[in-house]
N, C-alpha and C positions, 0 to 999 in steps of 0.2 A: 186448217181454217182458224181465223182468228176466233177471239170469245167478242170481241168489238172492232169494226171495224166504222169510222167516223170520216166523211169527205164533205169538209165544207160547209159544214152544219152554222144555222145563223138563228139568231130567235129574239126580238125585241118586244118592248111591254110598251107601247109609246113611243117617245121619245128614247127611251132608256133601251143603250144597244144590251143584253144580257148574254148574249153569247155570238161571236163574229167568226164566219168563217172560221168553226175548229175543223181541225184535221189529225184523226187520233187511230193508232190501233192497238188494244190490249190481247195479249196472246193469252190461248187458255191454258188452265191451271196456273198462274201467275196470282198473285197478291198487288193486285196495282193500286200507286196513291195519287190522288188527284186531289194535289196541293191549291191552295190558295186564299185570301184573308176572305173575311166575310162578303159575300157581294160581288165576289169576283167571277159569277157563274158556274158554280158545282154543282148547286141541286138544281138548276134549270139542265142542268147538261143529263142528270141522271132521269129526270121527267122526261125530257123528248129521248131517252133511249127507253127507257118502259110506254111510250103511248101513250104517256098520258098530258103531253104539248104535240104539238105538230108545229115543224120546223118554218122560217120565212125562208130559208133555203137551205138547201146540200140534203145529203141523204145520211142515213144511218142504216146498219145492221148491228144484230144483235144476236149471237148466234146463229150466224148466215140465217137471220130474219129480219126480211122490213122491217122499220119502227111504225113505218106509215099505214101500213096495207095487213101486216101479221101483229099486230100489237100484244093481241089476246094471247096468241100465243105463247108471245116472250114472254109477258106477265105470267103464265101457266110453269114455265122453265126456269122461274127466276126468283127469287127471293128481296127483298128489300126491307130495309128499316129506315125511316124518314125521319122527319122532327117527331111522330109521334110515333109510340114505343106500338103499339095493336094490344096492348094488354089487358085485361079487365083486372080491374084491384081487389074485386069481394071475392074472386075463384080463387083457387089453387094453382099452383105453378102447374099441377100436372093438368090439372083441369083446362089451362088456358090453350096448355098443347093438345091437348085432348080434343079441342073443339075446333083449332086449326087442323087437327090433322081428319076431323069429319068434312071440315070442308073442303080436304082435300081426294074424301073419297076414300080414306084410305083403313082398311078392316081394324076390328077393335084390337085383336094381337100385334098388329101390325104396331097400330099407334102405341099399344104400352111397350113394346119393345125400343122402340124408337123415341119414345119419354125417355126411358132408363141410360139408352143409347149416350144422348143429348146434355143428360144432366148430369150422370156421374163423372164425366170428366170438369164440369165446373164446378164441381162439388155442390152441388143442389138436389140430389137425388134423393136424402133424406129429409129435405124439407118439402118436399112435393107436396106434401099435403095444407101446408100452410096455405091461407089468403096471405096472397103477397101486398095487399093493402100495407103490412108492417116489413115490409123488406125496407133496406136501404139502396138507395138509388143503382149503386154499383151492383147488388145482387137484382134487381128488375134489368138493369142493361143488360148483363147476361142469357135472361131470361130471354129479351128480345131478342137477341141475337141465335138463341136457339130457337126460338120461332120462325125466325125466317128462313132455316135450313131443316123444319120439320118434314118434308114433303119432298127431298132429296134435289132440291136445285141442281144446275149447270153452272149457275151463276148467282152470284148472293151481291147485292149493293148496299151499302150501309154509309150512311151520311152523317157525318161527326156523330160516330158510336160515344167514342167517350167524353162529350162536350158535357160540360156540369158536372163531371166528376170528380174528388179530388187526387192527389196523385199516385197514392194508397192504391186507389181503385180503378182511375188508369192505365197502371201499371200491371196490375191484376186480370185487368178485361185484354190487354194487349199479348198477353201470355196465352190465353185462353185461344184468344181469335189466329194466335199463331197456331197456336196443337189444332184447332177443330179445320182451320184452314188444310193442313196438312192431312191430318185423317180423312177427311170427306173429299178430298181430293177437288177439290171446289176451286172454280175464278172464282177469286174476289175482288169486287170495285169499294176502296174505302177511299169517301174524301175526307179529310183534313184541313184547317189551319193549323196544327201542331205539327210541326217540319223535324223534330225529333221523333215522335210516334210515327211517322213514316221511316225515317231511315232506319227505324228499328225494327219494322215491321215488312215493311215495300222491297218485291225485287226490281219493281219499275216502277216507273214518278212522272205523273205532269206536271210543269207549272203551270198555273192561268190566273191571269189579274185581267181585270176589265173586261171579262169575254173572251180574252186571246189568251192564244195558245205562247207562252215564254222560252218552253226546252219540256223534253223531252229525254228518257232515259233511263238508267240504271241510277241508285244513288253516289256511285262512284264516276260513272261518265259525268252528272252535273255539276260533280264536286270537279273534275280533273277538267274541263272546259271553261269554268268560270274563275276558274281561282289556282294559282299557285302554291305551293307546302308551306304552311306557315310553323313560325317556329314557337311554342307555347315552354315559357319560362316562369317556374316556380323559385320563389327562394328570398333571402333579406337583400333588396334593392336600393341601398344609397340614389340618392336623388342625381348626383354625379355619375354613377354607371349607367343612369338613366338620358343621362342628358349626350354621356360618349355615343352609347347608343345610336342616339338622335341623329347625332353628327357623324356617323357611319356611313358612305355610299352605298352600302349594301344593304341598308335598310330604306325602304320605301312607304312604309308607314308601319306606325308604334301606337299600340294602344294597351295603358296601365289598368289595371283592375286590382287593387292594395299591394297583393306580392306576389300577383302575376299579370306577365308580360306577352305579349301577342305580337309577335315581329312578322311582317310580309318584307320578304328578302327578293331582290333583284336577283340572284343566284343562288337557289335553296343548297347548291352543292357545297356551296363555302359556308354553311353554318357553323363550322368547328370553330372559322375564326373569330365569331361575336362570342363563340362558347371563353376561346381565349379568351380576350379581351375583357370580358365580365370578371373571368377569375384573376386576372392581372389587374384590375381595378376594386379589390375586394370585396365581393360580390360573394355573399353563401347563397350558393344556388343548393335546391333543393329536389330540383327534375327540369329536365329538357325535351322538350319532345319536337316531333319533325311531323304535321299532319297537313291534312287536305282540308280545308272550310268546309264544316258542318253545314246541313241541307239551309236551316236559318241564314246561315250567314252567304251561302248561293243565294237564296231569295232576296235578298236584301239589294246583293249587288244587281239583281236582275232586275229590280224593282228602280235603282236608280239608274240602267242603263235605258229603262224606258220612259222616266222622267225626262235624261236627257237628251234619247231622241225626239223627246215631244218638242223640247224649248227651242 
């Protein structure tokens, strides 16, 4: 059974279409990313799967539960963290779990066990006793995030965890959310505008702009469906090896960034011959590399293959 399964789901504010006919399924225990710029329908898509919208059409399940008719439930199975963190700033880290995990019912041993559980692998276990009033941001996102797996989910949702972070502590929180993903054995729904933090993170990816649904997949099927191996060139670039380049058949578009170079080749197999070429026009090359377009630069292309089937 899947962890989500989505057919046709639609939901408008108005005028404003926010989500059109998606059609989604997240398998369980998976890490899935649900890519897209601000606006594009992420957290309306995560509301009408916890109950808390009701769809203008299509249906949802949520671990083989309605969203419409079982709401309460999934909310009961489910974990999430929205725009706001559920924290209080004058408790204590433990205190804070402390009082979700009353309201979840669950015995006093129970809850300290499962504090200790929670925080020692993000290294918070000794600050428990702190008002987190004086944490820094990246140490509270943490915190949330072990809040919402207080209470042993099936399914955890989390909605730009690390937005406002800096990269120090993005990076930090994304490590975390790997190891506890893994231990807890847990689906996870994480959306995104940061299309790196996904491919670093994600074994499967949506994309969605305007409501729709764009692709679908692993982050290797997105990269090997929308884009061919491009050739990534380090090294000292004469303006003339740049311009032979240019004038290459085999090159289909060039794009410089100081002293490196980003070739998309009509034939990735014949890259050896630009490799010639550069060194027969005195070119210190520095590294060469042969890759697939990063999740960013799929979205990009995706985003103007829907521009121009608008025009």
């Amino acid at each position: 059974m899947d962890a989500i399964h989505i057919e046709d789901l639609s939901r408008s504010f108005g005028s404003l279409i926010a989500l059109n006919r998606l059609s989604l399924r997240v398998e369980r225990g998976t890490v899935f990313g649900f890519l897209g710029p601000n606006g594009s329908g992420k957290t309306t898509t995560i509301r009408l799967l916890l109950g808390l919208l009701d769809p203008d059409e299509g249906r949802a399940e949520v671990l083989g539960l309605d969203t419409r008719t079982q709401a309460d439930e999934i909310r009961v199975r489910c974990g999430a963290l929205l725009e706001h963190s559920g924290l209080y700033e004058r408790l204590s880290a433990a205190d804070n779990l402390d009082y979700y995990g009353r309201i979840w019912h669950m015995a006093k041993a129970e809850r300290e066990a499962r504090i200790r559980e929670l925080l020692e692998p993000l290294e918070l276990y000794e600050r428990r006793a702190e008002p987190i009033g004086r944490w820094s941001r990246g140490m509270k996102q943490k915190l949330a995030v072990a809040r919402t797996l207080m209470h042993h989910p099936d399914l955890v949702f989390l909605d730009e965890p690390t937005s406002g972070l800096d990269p120090v502590a993005s990076a930090a929180l994304r490590e975390d959310l790997e190891r506890l993903a893994a231990r807890e054995g847990v689906t996870v729904f994480l959306t995104t505008h940061n299309l790196a933090e996904a491919e670093k993170l994600c074994t499967q990816v949506a994309v969605i702009n305007h409501g729709q649904l764009m692709a679908a997949g692993s982050p290797a099927d997105l990269r090997s469906r929308t884009s061919a191996p491009r050739l990534y060139v380090t090294g000292k670039l004469d303006p003339q090896v740049v311009e032979g380049l240019r004038a290459n058949p085999l090159v289909t578009k060039l794009e410089q960034h100081n002293s490196r170079l980003v070739l998309d080749l009509s034939d990735p197999s014949r890259s050896h011959e630009l490799v010639t070429q550069m060194v027969a026009s005195g070119a210190q090359i520095d590294e060469v590399r042969k890759e697939k377009a990063d999740l960013e630069e799929v979205f990009l292309a995706l985003v103007e293959e829907e521009k121009t089937g608008e025009a």
